[in-house]
C-alpha positions as CSV (number, residue, x, y, z in Angstrom):
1,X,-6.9,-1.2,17.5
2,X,-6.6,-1.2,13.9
3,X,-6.9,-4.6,12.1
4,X,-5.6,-4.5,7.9
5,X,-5.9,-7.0,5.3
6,X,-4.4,-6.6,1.8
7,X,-5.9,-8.0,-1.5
8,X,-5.8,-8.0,-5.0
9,X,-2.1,-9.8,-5.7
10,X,-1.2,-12.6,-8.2
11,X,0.5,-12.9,-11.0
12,X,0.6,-10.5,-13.9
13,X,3.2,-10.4,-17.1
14,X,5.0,-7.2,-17.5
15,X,3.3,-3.9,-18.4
16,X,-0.3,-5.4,-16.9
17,X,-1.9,-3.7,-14.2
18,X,-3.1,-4.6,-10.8
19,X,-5.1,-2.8,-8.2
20,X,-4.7,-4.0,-4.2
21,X,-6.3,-3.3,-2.0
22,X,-6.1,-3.0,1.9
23,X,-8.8,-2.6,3.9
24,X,-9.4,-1.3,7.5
25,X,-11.5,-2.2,10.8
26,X,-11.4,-1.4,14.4
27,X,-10.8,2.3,14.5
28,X,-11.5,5.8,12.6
29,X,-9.6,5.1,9.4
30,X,-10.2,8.6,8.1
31,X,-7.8,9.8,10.9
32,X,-4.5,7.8,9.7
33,X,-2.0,8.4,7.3
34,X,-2.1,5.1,5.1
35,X,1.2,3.9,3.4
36,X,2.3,0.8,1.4
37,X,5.8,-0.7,1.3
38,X,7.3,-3.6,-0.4
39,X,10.2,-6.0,-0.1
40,X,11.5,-8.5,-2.2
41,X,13.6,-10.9,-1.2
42,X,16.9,-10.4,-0.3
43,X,16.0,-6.6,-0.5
44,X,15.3,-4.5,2.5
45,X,11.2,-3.0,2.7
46,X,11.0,0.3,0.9
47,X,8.0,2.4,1.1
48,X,6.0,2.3,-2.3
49,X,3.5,5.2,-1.6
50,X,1.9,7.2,1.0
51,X,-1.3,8.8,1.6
52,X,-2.2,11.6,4.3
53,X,-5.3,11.7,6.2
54,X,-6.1,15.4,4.3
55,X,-5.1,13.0,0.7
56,X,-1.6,14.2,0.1
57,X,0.5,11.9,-1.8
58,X,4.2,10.8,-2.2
59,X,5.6,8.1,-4.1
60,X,9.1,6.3,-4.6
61,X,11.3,7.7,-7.9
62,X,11.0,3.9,-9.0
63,X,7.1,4.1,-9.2
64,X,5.7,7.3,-10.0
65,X,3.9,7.7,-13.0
66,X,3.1,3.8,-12.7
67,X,1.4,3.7,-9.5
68,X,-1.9,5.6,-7.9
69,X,-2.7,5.8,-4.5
70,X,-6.2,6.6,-3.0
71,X,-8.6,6.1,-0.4
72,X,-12.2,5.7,0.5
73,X,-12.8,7.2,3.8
74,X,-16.4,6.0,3.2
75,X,-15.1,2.2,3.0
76,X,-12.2,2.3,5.0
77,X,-10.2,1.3,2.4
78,X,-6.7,2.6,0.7
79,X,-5.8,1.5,-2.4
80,X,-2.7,1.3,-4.9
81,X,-3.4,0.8,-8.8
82,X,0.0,-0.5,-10.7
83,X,0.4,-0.2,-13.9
84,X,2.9,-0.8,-16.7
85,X,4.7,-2.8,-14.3
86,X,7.8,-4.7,-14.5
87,X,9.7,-7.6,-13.2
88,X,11.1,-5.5,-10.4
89,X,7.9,-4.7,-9.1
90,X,7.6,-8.4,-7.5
91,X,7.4,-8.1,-3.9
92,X,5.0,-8.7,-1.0
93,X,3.4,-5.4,-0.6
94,X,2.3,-4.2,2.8
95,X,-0.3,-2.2,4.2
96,X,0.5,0.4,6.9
97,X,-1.5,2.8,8.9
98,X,-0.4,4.9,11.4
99,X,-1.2,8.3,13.6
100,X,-0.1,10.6,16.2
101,X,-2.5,11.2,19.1
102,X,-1.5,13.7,22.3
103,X,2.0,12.7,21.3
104,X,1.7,9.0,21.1
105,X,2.4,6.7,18.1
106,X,0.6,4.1,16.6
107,X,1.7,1.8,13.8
108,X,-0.6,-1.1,12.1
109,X,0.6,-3.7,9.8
110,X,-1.0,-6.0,7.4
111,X,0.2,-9.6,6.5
112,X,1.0,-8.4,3.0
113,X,-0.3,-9.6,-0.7
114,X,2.0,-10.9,-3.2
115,X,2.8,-9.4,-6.3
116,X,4.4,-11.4,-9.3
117,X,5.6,-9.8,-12.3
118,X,6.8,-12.2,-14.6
119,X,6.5,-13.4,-18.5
């Protein structure tokens, strides 16, 4: 079992910067591949960026350059810093960590932190 919770939203005016957070308990989180995803309303979730367990990165068109992805095995925390961002940023951002083990899947979720980017 693998319990998340995200931190670090609010409200920021465009081009600002804001670093969340998620943090992890309940199981190895060096071992999972840590992603997070957004969805604004009346938009479907789309991932944001995505971390490996060996720290390989990916990140939407609509974000890189902007936005950094990293974790601290040590804390059991992944991170995502956002900068120069924009009103279309605004979303709840999610937290998700997941793993294959001898051919089974698992999938955690957080609740999600809202982001508001707005003058």
């Amino acid at each position: 079992q693998v319990q998340l919770v995200e931190s670090g939203g609010g409200l920021v005016q465009p081009g600002g910067s804001l670093r969340l957070s998620c943090a992890a308990s309940g199981s190895i989180f060096g071992l999972y591949d840590m992603t997070w995803y957004r969805q604004a309303p009346g938009k479907q979730r789309e991932l944001v960026a995505g971390i490996t367990s060996g720290g390989s990165t990916n990140y939407a068109d609509s974000v890189k350059g902007r936005f950094t992805i990293s974790r601290d095995n040590a804390k059991n925390t992944v991170y995502l810093q956002m900068n120069s961002l924009k009103p279309e940023d605004t979303a709840v951002y999610s937290c998700n960590a997941n793993r294959v083990l001898s051919g089974v899947r698992y999938v955690y979720w957080g609740q999600g932190t809202q982001v508001t980017v707005s003058s």
